[in-house]
C-alpha positions as CSV (number, residue, x, y, z in Angstrom):
1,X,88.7,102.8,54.6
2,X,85.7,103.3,56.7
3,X,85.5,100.5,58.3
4,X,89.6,100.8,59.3
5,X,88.9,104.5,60.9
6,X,86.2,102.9,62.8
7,X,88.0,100.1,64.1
8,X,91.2,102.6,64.9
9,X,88.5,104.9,66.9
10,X,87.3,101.7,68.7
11,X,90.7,100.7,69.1
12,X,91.6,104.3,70.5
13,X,88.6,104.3,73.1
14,X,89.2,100.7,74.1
15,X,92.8,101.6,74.9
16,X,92.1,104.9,76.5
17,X,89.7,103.1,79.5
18,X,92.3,100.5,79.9
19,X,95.0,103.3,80.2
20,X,93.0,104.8,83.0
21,X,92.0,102.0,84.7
22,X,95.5,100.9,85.0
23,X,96.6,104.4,86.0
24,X,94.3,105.1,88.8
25,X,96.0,105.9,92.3
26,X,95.1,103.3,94.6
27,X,96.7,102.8,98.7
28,X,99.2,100.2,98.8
29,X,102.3,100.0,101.2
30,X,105.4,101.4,100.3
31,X,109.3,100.6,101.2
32,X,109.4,104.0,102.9
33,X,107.1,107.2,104.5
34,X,105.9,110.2,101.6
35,X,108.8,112.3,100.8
36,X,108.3,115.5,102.5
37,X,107.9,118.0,99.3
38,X,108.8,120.9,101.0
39,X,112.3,119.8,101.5
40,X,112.3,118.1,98.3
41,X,111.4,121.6,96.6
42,X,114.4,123.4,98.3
43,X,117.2,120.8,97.0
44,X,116.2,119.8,93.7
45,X,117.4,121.6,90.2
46,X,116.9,121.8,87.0
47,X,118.4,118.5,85.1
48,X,117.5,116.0,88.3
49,X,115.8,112.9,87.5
50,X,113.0,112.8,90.2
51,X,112.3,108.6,90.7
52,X,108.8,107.7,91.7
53,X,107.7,105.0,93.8
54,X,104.1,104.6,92.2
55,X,100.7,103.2,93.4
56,X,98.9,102.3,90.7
57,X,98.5,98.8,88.8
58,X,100.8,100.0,86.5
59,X,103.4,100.0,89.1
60,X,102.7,97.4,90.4
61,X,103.9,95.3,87.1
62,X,106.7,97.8,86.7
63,X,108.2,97.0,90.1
64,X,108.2,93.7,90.0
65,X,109.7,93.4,86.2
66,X,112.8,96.0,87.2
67,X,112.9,94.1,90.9
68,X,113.0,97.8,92.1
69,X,111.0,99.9,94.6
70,X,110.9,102.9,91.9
71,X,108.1,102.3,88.8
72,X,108.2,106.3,87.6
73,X,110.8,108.6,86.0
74,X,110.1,112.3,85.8
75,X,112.7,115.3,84.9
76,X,113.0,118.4,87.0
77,X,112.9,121.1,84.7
78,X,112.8,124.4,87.2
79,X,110.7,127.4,87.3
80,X,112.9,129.0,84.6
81,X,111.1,126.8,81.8
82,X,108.2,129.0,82.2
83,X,105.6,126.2,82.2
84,X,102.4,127.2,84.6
85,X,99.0,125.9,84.6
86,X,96.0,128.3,84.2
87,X,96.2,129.6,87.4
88,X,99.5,130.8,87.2
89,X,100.7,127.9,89.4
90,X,104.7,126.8,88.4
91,X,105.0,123.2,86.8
92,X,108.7,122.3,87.4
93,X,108.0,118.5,86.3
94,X,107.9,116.8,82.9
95,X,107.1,113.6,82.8
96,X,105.3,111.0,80.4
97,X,102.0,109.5,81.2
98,X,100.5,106.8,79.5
99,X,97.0,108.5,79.6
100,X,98.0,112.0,79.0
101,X,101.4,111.8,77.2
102,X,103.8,113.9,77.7
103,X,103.1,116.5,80.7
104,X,104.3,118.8,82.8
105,X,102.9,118.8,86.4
106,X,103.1,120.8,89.3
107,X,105.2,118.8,92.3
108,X,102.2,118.5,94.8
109,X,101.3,115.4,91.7
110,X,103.9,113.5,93.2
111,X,102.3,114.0,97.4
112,X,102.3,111.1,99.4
113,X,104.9,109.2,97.4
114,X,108.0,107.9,98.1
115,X,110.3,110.1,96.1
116,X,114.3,110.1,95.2
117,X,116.6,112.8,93.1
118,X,119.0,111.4,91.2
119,X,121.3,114.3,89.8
120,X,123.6,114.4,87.0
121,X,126.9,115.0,88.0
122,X,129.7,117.7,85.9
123,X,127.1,118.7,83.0
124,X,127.6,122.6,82.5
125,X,124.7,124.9,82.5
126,X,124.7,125.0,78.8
127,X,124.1,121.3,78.6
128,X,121.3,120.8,81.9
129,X,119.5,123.5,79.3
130,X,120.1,121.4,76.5
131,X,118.6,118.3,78.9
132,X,115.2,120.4,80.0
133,X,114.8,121.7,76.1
134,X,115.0,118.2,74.6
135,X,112.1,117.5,77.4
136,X,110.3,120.5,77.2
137,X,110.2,120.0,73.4
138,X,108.2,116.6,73.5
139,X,105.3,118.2,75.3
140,X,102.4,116.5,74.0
141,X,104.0,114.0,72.5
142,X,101.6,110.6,73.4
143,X,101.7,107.0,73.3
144,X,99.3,105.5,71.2
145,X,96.6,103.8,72.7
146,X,95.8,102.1,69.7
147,X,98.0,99.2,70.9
148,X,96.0,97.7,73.4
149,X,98.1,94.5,73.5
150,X,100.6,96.1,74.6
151,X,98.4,97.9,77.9
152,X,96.6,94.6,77.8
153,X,99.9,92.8,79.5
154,X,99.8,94.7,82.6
155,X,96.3,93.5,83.8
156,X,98.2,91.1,85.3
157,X,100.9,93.0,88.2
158,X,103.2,90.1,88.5
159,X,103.4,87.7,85.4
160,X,105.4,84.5,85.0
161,X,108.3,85.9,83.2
162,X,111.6,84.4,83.0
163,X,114.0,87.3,84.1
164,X,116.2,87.9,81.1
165,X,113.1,89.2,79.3
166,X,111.8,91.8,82.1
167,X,113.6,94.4,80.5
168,X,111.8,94.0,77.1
169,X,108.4,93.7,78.6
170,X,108.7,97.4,79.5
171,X,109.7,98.8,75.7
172,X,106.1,99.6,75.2
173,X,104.7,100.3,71.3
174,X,106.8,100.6,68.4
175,X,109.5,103.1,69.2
176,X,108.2,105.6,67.5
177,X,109.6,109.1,69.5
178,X,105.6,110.2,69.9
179,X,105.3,106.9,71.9
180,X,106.5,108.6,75.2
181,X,107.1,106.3,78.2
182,X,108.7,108.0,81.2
183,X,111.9,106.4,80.7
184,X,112.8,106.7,77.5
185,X,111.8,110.2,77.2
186,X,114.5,111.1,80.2
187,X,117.4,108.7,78.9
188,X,116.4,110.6,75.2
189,X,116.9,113.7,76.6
190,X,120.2,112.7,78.6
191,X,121.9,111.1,75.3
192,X,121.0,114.1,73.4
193,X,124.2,115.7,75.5
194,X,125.5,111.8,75.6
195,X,125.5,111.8,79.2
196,X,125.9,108.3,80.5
197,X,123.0,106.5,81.9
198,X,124.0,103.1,82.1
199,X,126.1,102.5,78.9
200,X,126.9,99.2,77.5
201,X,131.3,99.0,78.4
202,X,133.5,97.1,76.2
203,X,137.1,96.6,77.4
204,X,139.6,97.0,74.9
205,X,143.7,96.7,74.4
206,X,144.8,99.9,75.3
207,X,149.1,98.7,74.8
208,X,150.7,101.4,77.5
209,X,154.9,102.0,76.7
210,X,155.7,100.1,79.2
211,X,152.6,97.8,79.9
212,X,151.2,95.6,76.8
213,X,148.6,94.3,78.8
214,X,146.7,97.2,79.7
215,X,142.8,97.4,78.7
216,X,141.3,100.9,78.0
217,X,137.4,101.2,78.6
218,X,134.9,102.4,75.6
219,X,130.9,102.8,76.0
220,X,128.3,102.0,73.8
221,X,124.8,104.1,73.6
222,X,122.1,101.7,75.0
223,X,119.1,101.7,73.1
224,X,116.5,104.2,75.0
225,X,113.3,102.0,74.5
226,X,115.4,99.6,76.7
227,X,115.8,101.7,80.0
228,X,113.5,101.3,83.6
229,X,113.4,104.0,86.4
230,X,115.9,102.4,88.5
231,X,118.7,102.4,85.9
232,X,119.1,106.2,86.9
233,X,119.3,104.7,91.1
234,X,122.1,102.0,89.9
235,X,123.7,104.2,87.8
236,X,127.2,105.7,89.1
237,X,127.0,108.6,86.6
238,X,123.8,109.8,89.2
239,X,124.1,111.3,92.5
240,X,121.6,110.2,95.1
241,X,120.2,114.1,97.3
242,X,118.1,113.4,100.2
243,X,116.5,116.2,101.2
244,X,116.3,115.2,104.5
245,X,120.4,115.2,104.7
246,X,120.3,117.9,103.2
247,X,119.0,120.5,105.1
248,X,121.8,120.1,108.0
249,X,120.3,117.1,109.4
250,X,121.4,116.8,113.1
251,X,120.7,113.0,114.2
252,X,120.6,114.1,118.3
253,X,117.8,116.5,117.3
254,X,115.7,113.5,116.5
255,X,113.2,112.4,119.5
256,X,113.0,108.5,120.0
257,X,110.1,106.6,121.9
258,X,112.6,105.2,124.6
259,X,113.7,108.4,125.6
260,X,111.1,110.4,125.6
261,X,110.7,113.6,128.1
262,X,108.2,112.3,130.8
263,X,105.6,115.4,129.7
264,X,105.2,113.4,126.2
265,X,104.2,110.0,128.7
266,X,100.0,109.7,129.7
267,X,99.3,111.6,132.6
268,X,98.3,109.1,135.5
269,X,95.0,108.6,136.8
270,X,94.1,111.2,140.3
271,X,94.0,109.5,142.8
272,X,91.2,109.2,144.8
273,X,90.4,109.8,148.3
């Protein structure tokens, strides 16, 4: 017995360095300029999935298994969740993090990132509460970095994997619902009202009076261990908000390089004598 809690602790340590190495920020270019949080702050609600456009070696990996510019799902939660850091300061974000588990973090976490909202469209109040709560619940919750074959895997950003088994890469651990990874915790939370993500749709004879060859639509739950971040970008149960648009964007206020007033051009040279 001894011997097993020492190799778990080694285990533990051995997976916690990894973690952190794979996690740390590092510059790399992105498909687009840092979201301006400011704007992003006056738009978003509670219930919005907030996608991340990461720069670390873990998103790396994660961007080139899902094909997608977005390797991090967090949930907006508001300032009416109550959760605030020592200082008082408002954390409006829950997310999961393979290091720290499941967080919640104030927005300037996210500065100089490419950011999107995707919102959930028709859910009533009742339910978006019923969406942050399931969230807000799994504080703490962590993934156990005892497995380091699974964090092992994404030492390497792009591996040779055929495509149809991408999506599996991703389902990290054993499923267990204290194994947080950002995706799952977010579709979790979404299926707990069974809001639609990206459902599994099976047609089915739907005889009409009238019309025997009419097909009716059902959905099927998808697993949650099986969802990326950009499944919440391609799905058509998610409104795309850009805060830019959405602060009465006028595109003739917008100053281009070719037209230019002549004060913004370098002054020429005196002229001498």
């Amino acid at each position: 017995m001894a011997a097993t809690a020492i190799g778990s602790r080694w285990l533990g340590r051995l997976g916690g360095r990894l973690a952190r190495h794979l996690s740390a920020r590092r510059p790399q270019a992105s498909t687009a300029g840092p979201t301006d949080l400011d704007a992003l702050a006056r738009v978003m609600r509670p219930g919005d999935v907030l996608l991340v456009e990461g720069d670390t070696r873990f998103s790396t990996a994660i961007k080139y298994l899902t094909q997608s510019t977005w390797s991090h799902a967090a949930l907006v939660v508001g300032d009416a969740a109550g959760l605030r850091a020592a200082d008082g300061t408002s954390l409006p974000v829950v997310e999961a993090d393979v290091v720290d588990g499941v967080r919640a973090v104030a927005l300037r976490s996210f500065a100089g990132l490419h950011l999107r909202i995707c919102r959930p469209v028709g859910l009533r109040p009742d339910e978006i509460a019923a969406v942050v709560a399931h969230a807000v619940a799994r504080l703490g919750h962590r993934y156990d970095l005892k497995h380091v074959v699974d964090l092992l895997r994404w030492l390497l950003p792009t591996p040779p994997v055929p495509t149809r088994w991408r999506r599996r890469m991703l389902a990290l651990g054993s499923g267990d619902p204290t194994r947080a990874i950002c995706s799952t915790l977010l579709a979790q939370a979404f299926q707990s009202v069974r809001y639609p993500i990206l459902p599994r749709i099976e047609s089915l004879p739907a005889p009409i009076a009238g019309c025997a060859d009419c097909r009716g639509e059902i959905l099927h739950v998808r697993h949650h261990s099986l969802f990326v971040p950009r499944d919440f970008d391609l799905s058509p149960y998610f409104a795309v908000v850009k805060p830019s648009l959405d602060v009465r964007f006028d595109p003739h206020a917008l100053r281009w390089a070719d037209s230019a007033p002549a004060c913004d051009a370098p002054a020429a040279p005196a002229s001498q004598g």
